[in-house]
N, C-alpha and C positions, 0 to 999 in steps of 0.2 A: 634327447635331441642332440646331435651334432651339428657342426657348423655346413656341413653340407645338404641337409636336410630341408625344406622347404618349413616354413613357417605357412599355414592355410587359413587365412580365416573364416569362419563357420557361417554360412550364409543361411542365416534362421529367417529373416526378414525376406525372403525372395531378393535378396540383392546381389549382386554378377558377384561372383568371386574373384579375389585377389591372391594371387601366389606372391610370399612375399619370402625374400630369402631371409635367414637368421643374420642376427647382429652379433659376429665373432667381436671382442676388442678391436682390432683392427678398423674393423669398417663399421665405424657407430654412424658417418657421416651417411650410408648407404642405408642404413636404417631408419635414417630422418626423411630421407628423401623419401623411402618405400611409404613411412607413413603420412606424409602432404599429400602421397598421390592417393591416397585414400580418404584423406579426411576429404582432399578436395571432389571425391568423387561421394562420401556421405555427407557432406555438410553445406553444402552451396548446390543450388539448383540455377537452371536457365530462369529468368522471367526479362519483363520486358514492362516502360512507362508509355503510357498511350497518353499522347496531348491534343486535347481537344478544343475547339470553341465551341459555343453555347447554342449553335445550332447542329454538331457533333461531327461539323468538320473536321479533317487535321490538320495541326498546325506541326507545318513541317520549318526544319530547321533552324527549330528554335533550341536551346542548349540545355539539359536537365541536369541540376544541380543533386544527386543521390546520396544519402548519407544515412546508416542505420542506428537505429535508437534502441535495440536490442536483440539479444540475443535468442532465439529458441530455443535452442541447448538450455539445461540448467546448469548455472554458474552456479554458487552458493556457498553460506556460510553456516555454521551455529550462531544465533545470538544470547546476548547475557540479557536477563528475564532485570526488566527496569531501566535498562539501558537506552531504549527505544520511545518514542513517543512521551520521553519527558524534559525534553533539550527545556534549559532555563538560561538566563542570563548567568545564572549562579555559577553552572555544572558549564565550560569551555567543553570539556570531552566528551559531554552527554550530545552535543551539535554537533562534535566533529564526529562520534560515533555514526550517530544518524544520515549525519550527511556520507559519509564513505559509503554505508551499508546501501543506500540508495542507486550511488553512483556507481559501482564494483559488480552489484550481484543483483539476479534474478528471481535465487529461490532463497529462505530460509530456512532451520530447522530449530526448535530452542534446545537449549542445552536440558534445562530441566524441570521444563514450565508444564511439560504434559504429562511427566512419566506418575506412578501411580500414588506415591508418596505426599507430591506438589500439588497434581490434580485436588486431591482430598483434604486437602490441608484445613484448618479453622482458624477466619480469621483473628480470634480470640487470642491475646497475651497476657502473660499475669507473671510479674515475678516481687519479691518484697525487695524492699531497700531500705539499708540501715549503714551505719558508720561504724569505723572502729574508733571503741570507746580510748580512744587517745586524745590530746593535742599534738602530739606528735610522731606522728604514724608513719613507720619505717620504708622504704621502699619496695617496693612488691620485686619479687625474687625469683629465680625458678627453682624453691623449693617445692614438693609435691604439696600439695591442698596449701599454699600459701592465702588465698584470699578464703575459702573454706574455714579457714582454724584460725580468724582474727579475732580478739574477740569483741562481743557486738554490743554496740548503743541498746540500752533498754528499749529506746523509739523504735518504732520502725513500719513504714510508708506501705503498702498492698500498694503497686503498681498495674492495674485491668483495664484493657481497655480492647476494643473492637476495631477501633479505625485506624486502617492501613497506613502505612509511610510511603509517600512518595520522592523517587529520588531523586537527591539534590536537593530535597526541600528543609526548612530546619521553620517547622509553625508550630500550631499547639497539638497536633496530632504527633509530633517528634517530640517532645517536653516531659518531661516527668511531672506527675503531682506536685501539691504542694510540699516541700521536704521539712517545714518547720518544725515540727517536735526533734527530726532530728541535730537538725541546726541548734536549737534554741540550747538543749542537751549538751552540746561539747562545750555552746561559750558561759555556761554556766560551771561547769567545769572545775576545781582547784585548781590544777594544772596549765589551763587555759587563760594566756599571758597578753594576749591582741596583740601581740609582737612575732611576727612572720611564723604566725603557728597554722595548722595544714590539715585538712581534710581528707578520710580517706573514705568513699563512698563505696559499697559493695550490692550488687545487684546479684541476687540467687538467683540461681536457677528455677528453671518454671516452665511452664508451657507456652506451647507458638513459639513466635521466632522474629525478631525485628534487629535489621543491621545497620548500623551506624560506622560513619568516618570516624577513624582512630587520632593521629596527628597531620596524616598528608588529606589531600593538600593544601596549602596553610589556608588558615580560614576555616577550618571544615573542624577542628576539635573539638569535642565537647569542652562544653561552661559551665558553669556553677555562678548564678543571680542568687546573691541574699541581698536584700533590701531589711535594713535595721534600724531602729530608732535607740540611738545611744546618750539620749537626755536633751539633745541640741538640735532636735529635728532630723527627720527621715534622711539615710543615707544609702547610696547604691554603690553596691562592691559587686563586681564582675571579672572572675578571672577564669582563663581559658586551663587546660591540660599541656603542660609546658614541655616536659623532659617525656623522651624515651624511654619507654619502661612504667611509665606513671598513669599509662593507659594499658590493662593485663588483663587475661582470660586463663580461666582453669577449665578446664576440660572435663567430661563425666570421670577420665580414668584420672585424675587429679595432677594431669601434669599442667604446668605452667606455657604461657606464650605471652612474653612481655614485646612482642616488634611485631604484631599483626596488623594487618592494613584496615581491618574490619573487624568490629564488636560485634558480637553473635549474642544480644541480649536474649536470655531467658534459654537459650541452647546450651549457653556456659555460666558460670560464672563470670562478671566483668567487674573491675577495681577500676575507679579513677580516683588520681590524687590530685587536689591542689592544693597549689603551697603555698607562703606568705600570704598568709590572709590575717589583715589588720583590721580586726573588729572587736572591738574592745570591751573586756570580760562583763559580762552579767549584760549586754545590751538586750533590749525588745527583737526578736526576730519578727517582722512581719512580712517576710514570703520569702521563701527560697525553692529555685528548681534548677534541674540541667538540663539545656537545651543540648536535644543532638542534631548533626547534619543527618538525614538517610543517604546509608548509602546505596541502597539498594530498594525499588519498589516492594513492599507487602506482598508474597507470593499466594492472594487468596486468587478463588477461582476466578470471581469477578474480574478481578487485576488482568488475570491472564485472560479471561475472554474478550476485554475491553483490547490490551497489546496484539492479541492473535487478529482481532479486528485490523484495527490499525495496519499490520500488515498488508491483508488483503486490500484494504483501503488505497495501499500503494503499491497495487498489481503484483507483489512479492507472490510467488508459490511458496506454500507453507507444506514442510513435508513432518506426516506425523512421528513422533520418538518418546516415549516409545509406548505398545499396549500392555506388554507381559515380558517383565525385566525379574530375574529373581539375585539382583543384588542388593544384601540383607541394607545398607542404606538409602537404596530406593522402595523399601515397601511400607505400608501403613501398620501402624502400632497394634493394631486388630491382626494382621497379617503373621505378625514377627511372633505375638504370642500364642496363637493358632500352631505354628511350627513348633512354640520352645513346647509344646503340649500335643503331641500329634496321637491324640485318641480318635476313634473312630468317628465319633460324634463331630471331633472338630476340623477333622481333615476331610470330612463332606462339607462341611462350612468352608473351609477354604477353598474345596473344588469351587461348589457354588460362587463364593467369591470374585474368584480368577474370571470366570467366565461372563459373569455380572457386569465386571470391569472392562473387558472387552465389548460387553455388549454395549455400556452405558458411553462410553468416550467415543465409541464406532458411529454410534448413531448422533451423538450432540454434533460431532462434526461431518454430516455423511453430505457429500457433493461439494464443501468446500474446502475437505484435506481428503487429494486423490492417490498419497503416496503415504503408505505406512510403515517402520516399522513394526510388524505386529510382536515376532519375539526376537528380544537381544539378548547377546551373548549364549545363547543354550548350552552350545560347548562348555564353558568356562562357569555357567552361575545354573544348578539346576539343582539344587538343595529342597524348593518344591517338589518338584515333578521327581523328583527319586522319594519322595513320601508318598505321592498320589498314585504312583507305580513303582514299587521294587523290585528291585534285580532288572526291572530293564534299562536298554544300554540309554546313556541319557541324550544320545539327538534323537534319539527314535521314542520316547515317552508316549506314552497312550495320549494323557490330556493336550499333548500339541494337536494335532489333526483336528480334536473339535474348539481349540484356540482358532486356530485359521478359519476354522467352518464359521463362526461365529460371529469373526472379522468380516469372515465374505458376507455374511446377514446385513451385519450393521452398515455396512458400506456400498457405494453404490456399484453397479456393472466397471463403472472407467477407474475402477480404485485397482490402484497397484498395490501390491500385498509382502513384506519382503522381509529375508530375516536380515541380523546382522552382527557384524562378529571382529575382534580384532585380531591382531597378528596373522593376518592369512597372506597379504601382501610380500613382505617379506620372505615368507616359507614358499611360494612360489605354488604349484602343481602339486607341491609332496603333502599340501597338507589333506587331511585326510578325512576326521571325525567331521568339519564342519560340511567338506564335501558329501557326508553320508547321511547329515543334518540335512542340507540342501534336498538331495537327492528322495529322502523319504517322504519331505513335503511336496515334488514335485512330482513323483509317482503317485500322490494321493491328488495330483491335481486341486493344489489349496495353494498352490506357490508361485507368484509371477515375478518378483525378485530376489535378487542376494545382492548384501550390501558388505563393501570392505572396507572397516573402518581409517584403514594405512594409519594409526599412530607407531612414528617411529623413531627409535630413542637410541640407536646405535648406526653409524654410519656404514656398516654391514649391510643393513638391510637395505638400501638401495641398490635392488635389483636393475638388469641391463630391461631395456625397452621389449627386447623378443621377449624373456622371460614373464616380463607382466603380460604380452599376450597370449602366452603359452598359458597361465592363470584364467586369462578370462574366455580364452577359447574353452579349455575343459569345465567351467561353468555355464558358457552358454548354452553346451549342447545337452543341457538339462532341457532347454527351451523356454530359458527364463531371462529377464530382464538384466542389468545389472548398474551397479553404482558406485561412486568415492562417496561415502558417505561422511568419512573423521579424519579428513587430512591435515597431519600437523607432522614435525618434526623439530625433537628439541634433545641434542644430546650434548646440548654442552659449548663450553668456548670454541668458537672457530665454527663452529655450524654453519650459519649464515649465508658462506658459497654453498656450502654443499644442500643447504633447503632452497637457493636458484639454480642448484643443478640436476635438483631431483626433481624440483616442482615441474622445471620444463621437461624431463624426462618422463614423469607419472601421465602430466596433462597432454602429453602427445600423445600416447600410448593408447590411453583413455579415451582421446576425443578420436581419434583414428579406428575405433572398434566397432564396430555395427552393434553389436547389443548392447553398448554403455549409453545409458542415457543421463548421467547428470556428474559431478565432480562439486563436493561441497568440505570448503576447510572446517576446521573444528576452532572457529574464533581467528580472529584476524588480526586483533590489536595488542598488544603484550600487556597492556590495563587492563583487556578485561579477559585473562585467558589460563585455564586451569594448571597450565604448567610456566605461566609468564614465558612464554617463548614463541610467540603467534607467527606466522610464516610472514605478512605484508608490511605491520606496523611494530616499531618500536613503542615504547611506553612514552615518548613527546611527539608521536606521529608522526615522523621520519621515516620516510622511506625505504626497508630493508632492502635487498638484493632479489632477494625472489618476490617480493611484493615487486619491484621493477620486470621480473621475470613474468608476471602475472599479465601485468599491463601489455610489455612485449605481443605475447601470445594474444592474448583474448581480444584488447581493443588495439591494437595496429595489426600483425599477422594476419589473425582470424574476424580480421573487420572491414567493411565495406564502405567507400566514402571515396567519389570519384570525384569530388572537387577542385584536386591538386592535378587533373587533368587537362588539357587541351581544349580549349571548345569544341574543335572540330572532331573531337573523338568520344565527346557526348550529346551530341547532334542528333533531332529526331529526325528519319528519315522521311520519303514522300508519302507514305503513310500516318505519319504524326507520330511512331515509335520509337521510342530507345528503348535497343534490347542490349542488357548483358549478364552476368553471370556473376551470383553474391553469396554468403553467406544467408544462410535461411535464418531469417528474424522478421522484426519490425522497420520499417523505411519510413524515413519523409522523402518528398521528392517535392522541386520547384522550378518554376519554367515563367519566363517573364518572357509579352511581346505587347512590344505598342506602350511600354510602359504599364502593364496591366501582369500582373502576379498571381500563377496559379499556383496554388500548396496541395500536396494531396497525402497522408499517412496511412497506411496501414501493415499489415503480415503477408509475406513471401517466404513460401515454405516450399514447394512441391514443383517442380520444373511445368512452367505454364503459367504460374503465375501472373498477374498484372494489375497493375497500379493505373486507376484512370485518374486524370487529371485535365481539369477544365479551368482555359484563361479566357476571362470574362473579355468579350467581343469591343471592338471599337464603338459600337452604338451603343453602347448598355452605359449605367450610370455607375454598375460594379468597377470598383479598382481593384480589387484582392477577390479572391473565391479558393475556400478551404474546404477541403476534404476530408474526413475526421472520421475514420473508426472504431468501435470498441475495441478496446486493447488487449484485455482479457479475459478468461471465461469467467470470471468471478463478476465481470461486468455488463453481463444481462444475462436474464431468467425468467422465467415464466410460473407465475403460481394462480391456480384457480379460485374462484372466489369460494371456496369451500377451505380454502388453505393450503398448506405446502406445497414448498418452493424445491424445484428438483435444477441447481445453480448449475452442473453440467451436463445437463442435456444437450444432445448433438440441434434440436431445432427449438426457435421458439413458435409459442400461438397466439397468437395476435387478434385478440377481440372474442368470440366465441364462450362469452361469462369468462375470459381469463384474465390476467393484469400481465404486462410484459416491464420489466425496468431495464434501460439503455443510459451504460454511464460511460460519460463521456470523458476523458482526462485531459489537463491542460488546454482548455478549451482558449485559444488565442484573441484579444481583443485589441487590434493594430492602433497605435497612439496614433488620433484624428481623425479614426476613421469609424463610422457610424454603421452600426447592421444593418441592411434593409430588406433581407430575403434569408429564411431558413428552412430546410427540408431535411425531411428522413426517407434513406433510401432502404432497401429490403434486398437481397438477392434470395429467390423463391427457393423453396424447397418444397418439390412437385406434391398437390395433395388433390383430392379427389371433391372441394367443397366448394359449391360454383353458386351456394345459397348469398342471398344478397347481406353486404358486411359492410356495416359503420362503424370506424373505431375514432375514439377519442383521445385527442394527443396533452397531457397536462405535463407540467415540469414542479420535480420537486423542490419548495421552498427552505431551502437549506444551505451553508455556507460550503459545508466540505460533507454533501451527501456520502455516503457509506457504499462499499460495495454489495454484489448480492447476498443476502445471508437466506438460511434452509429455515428458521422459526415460521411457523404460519401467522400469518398476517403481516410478513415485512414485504411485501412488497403490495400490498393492499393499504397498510394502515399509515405508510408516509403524508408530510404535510405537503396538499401539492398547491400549483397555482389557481385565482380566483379565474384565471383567462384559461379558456381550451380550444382547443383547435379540432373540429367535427371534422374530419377526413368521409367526407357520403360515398356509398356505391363504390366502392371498392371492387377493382377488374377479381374476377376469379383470376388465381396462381397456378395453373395448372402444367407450367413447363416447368422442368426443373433447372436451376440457375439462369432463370430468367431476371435482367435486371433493367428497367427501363421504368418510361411515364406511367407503368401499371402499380409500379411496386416504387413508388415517389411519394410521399404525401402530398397538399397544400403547402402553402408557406406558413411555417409556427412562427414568424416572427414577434404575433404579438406576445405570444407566450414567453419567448427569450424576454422579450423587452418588461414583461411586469416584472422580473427576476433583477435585471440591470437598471428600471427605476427603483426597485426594493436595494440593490447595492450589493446586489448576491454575486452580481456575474459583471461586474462591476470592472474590476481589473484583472477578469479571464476566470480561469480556475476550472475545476470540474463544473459537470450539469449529468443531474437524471432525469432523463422522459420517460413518464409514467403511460403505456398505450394499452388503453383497457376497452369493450365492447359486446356488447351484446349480439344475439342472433350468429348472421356465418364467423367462420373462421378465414385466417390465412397464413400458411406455413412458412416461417423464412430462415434459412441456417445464422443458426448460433457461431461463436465465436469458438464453442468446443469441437460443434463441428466441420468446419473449414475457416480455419483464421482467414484467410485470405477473401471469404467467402461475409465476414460479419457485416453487421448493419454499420452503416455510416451515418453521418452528420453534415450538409451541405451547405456551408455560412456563405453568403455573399457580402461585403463591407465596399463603402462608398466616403470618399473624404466628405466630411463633416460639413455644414455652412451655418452660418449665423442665425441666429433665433430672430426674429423681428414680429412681435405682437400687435395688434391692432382690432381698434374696439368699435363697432358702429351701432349705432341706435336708428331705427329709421320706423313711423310711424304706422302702423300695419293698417292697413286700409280694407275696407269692406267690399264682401265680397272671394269669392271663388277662383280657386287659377288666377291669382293676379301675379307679374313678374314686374320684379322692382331690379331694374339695371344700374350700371353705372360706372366709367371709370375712374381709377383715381388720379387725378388730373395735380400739376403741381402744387397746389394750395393742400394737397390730402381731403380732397372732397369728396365723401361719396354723394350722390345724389343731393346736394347741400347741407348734408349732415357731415361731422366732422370724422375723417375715418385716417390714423395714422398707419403711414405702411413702414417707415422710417427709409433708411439708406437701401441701396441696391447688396446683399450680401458676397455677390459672386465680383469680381474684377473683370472686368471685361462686357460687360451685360449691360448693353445702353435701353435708356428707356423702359425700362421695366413698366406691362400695363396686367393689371389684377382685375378681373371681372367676377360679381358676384352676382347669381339669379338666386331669388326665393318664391318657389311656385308651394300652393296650398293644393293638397289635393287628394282626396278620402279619407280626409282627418290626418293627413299627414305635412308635415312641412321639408320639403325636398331643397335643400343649398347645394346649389354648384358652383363650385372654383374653375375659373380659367384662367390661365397661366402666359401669357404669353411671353417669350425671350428672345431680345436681336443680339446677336453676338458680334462682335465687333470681327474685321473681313481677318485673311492672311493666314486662314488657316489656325489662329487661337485658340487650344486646350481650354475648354473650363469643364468643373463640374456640373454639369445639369441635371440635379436631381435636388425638385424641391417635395420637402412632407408638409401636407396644410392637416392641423389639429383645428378643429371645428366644433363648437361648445356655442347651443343656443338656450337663451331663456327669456319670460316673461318680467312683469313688474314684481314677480313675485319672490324675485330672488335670482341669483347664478346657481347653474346646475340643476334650473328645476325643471326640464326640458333633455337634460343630458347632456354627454358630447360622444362622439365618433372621431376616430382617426381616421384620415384620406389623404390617403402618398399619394403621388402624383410623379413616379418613377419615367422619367422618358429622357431619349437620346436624337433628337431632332436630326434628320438630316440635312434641313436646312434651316436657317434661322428665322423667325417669326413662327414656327411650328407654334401651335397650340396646345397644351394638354387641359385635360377635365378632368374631375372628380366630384362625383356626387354624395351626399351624405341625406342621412334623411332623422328625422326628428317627430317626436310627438306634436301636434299643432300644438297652438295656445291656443286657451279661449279666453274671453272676458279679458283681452288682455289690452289697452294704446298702444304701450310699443313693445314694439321687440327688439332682443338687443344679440346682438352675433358677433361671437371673438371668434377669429383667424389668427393661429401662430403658423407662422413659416417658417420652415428649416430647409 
């Protein structure tokens, strides 16, 4: 390419083409600009917020407050396996980790939680512990096998056990044995003086793996507890690992590491010393052990399916990494000896293997990891596949093609497939093996991605922005996907500008390509990062240069939030519209009139878009009304009662023997303000079933419900509410993206409400609705298949009033249809019986009059509330929405008759209006009196 040469980019996606000129030195500045006008023609669509009122008016010219809560793009990091989902008061970093990872990114990938080594791991550890037989034990060294060749206390501890560490934690799962024989052993000693003599404790090596804080950060050292009886009663000596160096690891190949940040117990050998311990010769030892911090969670499968949860739990994309890695530190011990041994016998074993492996990780996670590594590195690690085929060239190996075949098995249709590989950034176009790599898999039609790792450790390699798309033009026209998978750069002092010069130079480049779909650093915080040198965070999480470059770009740039604007330029017009032009993500939107707050959230992806939003009317008793989408496709799915759950299907099914689960995030609970009305809306997805459909709407009983998972029975076997809500007669769906009164439910309020008297939903949080049914069905898009398109959530909230109880007794009289009237007059009389109503709740509300009738009638006993309210003149706001909870019983007890809730929701247009509610009750029999409690709210 020359500088006079046109740069093209590849229009694989049916998208308009852009002629873009090269970026000479000279003109980097015409480069940037060529690529805004591209991102802004792929990455921001037209849409437009409809505001409506509640008879589906518009409400025109009222001001839409627009601001986006994510991205569609994958943003993304690596994370560190234990880091995540264990924030304590203890671990500061382990909170701030979490909280950045939240707030920053999109997508996830682990560093080394899935590859096939970690997968298989047992959570099983065992190593012995014994002393050197000193009192005064030398410093540990870095001479070779220094902790190997000490020599050893006759004692010595078997340390086994099963149960994981979790990190940050230091309890009896992080503790060693009791260590007494060897304690007791040194202070019994000659030598052994109780005057500042010193311990030096050695742990062999062994199987499993469990890591512990070294010296940093303080607080976090291992201890050593003897408790002793030295003639004069029990004594506790406690002393931590003091000095540098006195916490040491030797290695299998027997070199020394006295300054490691982390103890790799039973991986290495590990030496702790402590010193000055005054325990005076020949005492009773009666317990000694070393507590350690973890530093790290237990890498068993559990661990990682519980963290990989968690994730999804928090709408993160989890992209998999990797299926089929052959570097010799990533493979399982069965693996490794397989190769040191490659007879015929055992090299079909390890085919078998390889392909096992892929089938078995493809399928645990099939529909809720839809982006795979399937092989890393091929180029550079193929030490297998050059035994399972020799002489052939190694990106082109027989056993790949049926690796991918195997992957495409286990995985679902919307699974992305992709290989990936380092150093190709850098080499630009020239490189070649991996492009032949690429290329064999995509003529076998087995290939929907290629992934670039970009770790780069020389400031060479910071190619010009053309030339990165010169790279990923000549991969896309394979007609494959493409991705930053391993962004990192660390070469050293002075880095720092040039990782914000390149970050914003990669991430334009990248986000400006029509086949790049995601951009993920390889660790972000310099604590937790394989070469300590992470692009955004220093090691006290301080803000680097390119982590400012980060921010720059992604949330100001490339972010939508029209706030800082003008009224009159986010104004809906006579139509009730605001239309404009955003970033494709996730939106809230808000629109106040009359004093009355409409919120409405959901996904704008695709030009046409739109966000409806409805402000509850001047006559209604609603002050707030929310809008609430699923946010992600992990966040509803459909499984039939036969079992399995297929979490990224483009539709759900809705009744028809299936269970559908709808999770809701951040569900808002406005301080004062009380729910009074809730619905599920649907937008159809056109189907042919016009048979008559009941579904049943329950909500699961849970704090922080779980996203969708693929096991059968999860979305059946949840703990749901005792209240449900029969949705009858359900309109047939038969247009497609129809959305109206057909595809609304009832109001589940009472269902929210037994969750928020249980204290589940209490101060907001997530909510799952469980919608299951028999007989027809009804089709509605999923959130995989048109985010824009997903089910909603429609809260109504009314300010809150005063509780005020009142208890009456009144003497039930013989006879049929009789009605006992009455009002409550000042004295609190009902009918001469004494009935308190207390204060009037609302200000403004003169005279308050309560009428109650009780008619008997086919065995039933039918109470009705009437309500009357005068509002004081001038035009006076109040709330008028009162709820009468109604609870009737005999002599025989309270609750033995039941109770019924009956709102009494109304918006009077003139004062003295009336409202009724009826409730109805089992009769009494054989009963004198009857007694009726009325709580108003």
């Amino acid at each position: 390419m020359t500088c006079n040469s046109p740069i093209r980019l590849v229009h694989l996606l049916a998208l308009s083409a852009i002629s873009l000129s090269p970026t000479c030195p000279a003109h980097a500045q015409d480069w940037e600009a060529q690529a805004d006008t591209r991102i802004e023609q792929l990455r921001m669509a037209d849409f437009e917020v409809r505001v409506t009122d509640p008879t589906g008016q518009p409400v025109m010219a009222v001001p839409v407050d627009l601001r986006m809560r994510r991205h569609a793009f994958p943003f993304g990091t690596a994370v560190n396996f234990g880091r995540i989902s264990q924030a304590s008061e203890m671990d500061a970093d382990a909170r701030l980790y979490e909280e950045n990872l939240l707030d920053l990114f999109n997508t996830v990938v682990w560093e080394n939680a899935h590859k096939w080594k970690t997968w298989e791991a047992e959570a099983a550890f065992s190593v012995n512990v014994f002393a050197e037989a000193t009192a005064a034990p030398a410093a540990f060294t870095q001479n070779s096998g220094n902790l190997s060749s000490r020599p050893k206390t006759q004692a010595e501890v078997p340390w086994t056990t099963e149960s994981p560490w979790t990190s940050a934690q230091a309890g009896n799962a992080e503790r060693s044995p009791d260590l007494t024989p060897i304690v007791q052993e040194l202070v019994d000693r000659p030598d052994w003086t109780g005057q500042s003599d010193a311990i030096a404790l050695i742990f062999s090596r062994g199987s499993g793996k469990r890591e512990a804080f070294s010296l940093e950060p303080s607080g976090f050292a291992p201890r050593l507890r003897v408790l002793y009886d030295g003639g004069g009663g029990q004594v506790e000596w406690i002393q931590t690992v003091q000095n540098i160096g006195d916490a040491a690891e030797e290695k299998a190949n027997s070199s020394m590491d006295l300054t490691s940040g982390d103890l790799d117990l039973a991986d290495k050998w590990v030496g702790l010393r402590f010193t000055e311990l005054d325990i005076p010769p020949g005492s009773e030892i009666l317990e000694a052990h070393v507590q350690f911090v973890a530093q790290k969670t237990t890498r068993t499968r559990e661990t990682i399916i519980e963290q990989t949860q968690w994730l999804f739990d928090q709408d993160l994309e989890v992209r998999g990494h990797t299926m089929f890695w052959q570097n010799p530190n990533a493979l399982p011990p069965d693996i490794s000896a397989l190769r040191d041994d490659p007879t015929t016998q055992n090299l079909d074993t390890m085919r078998t293997r390889i392909f096992d492996r892929v089938d078995e990780i493809g399928t645990f996670y099939q529909g809720l990891i839809k982006d795979w590594d399937v092989v890393n590195e091929q180029p550079h690690e193929h030490e297998l596949t050059d035994l399972l085929d020799p002489g052939a060239p190694r990106e082109r190996a027989e056993p790949l093609e049926e690796i991918f075949q195997r992957a495409r098995t286990a995985t679902t249709p919307n699974t992305q497939r992709f290989v990936n590989d380092f150093g190709r950034i850098h080499q630009g176009s020239s490189n070649s093996d991996y492009f032949r790599h690429a290329s064999f898999l995509a003529d076998q039609g087995v290939l929907e991605g290629v992934g670039f790792q970009a770790h780069l450790w020389q400031s060479s390699m910071a190619v010009s922005g053309p030339k990165l798309w010169e790279l990923f033009d000549k991969y896309a026209a394979l007609g494959v996907r493409l991705k930053i998978t391993e962004f990192d750069m660390y070469d050293g002092a002075g880095s720092t500008s040039l990782q914000a010069e390149f970050l914003h130079r990669l991430f334009k480049a990248a986000f400006a390509h029509e086949a790049m779909d995601g951009i993920l650093f390889w660790g972000f915080w310099d604590g937790s990062h394989w070469k300590n040198n992470a692009m955004l965070f220093n090691n006290d999480w301080s803000l680097k240069p390119a982590g400012q470059a980060y921010r720059d770009l992604v949330f100001n740039k490339w972010w939508t939030d029209n706030t800082d604007l003008p009224e009159i330029d986010r104004m809906t017009d006579g139509a009730g519209h605001y239309a404009t032009r955003g970033f494709k993500g996730a939106y809230e939107a808000r629109a106040e009139a009359g004093g009355k707050l409409g919120v409405a959230r959901g996904f704008q992806t695709t030009d046409g878009d739109h966000l409806d939003l409805e402000i509850p009317g001047a006559d209604e008793a609603a002050t707030e009304r929310w809008r609430i989408a699923v946010s992600s496709r992990l966040n509803d799915g459909t499984e039939s009662t036969a079992g399995g759950t297929v979490p990224d299907a483009d539709t759900l099914t809705l009744g028809g023997g299936h269970t559908t689960l709808l999770r809701f995030r951040d569900l808002p609970m406005p301080e004062g303000m009380a729910l009074i009305d809730a619905r599920l809306r649907f937008v159809a997805a056109a189907d042919n079933d016009s048979s008559a459909a009941t579904l049943n709407i329950r909500a699961q009983r849970s704090v922080n419900p779980s996203a969708v998972g693929n096991r059968p029975g999860d979305l059946l076997d949840r703990p749901l509410t005792e209240t449900v809500l029969t949705w009858a007669n359900v309109a047939p769906w038969t247009v497609a993206d129809e959305s109206g009164g057909a595809q609304t439910s009832p109001d589940i309020g009472p269902v929210l409400r037994e969750l928020i008297d249980a204290g589940y939903l209490e101060d907001g949080g997530d909510l799952a609705l469980s919608v299951s049914g028999q007989g027809g069905s009804r089709s509605a898009w999923s959130f995989d298949g048109h985010p824009s398109r997903a089910p909603v959530l429609l809260l109504s909230f009314a300010e809150k009033v005063t509780y005020v109880e009142s208890t009456a007794s009144v003497d039930w009289p013989d006879g049929a249809d009789t009605t006992l009237e009455g009002d409550v007059d000042q004295d609190s009389r009902l009918n001469g019986i004494e009935f308190v109503l207390g204060s009037s709740p609302v200000d403004g509300d003169t005279d308050p009059a309560l009428q109650l009738s009780l008619t008997e009638s086919d065995g039933q006993l039918w109470v009705a509330v009437e309500h009357t309210r005068n509002l004081l003149a001038d035009g006076l706001e109040a709330v008028l929405q009162y709820s009468y909870d109604l609870a009737a019983w005999d002599d025989l007890g309270p609750g033995e008759l039941g109770a019924v809730e009956s709102r009494l929701p109304r918006r009077p247009e003139d004062p003295g209006t009336v409202a009724r509610r009826q409730s109805r009750f089992p009769a009494p029999t054989g009963a004198d009196t009857l007694f009726l409690r009325v709580t108003a709210r």
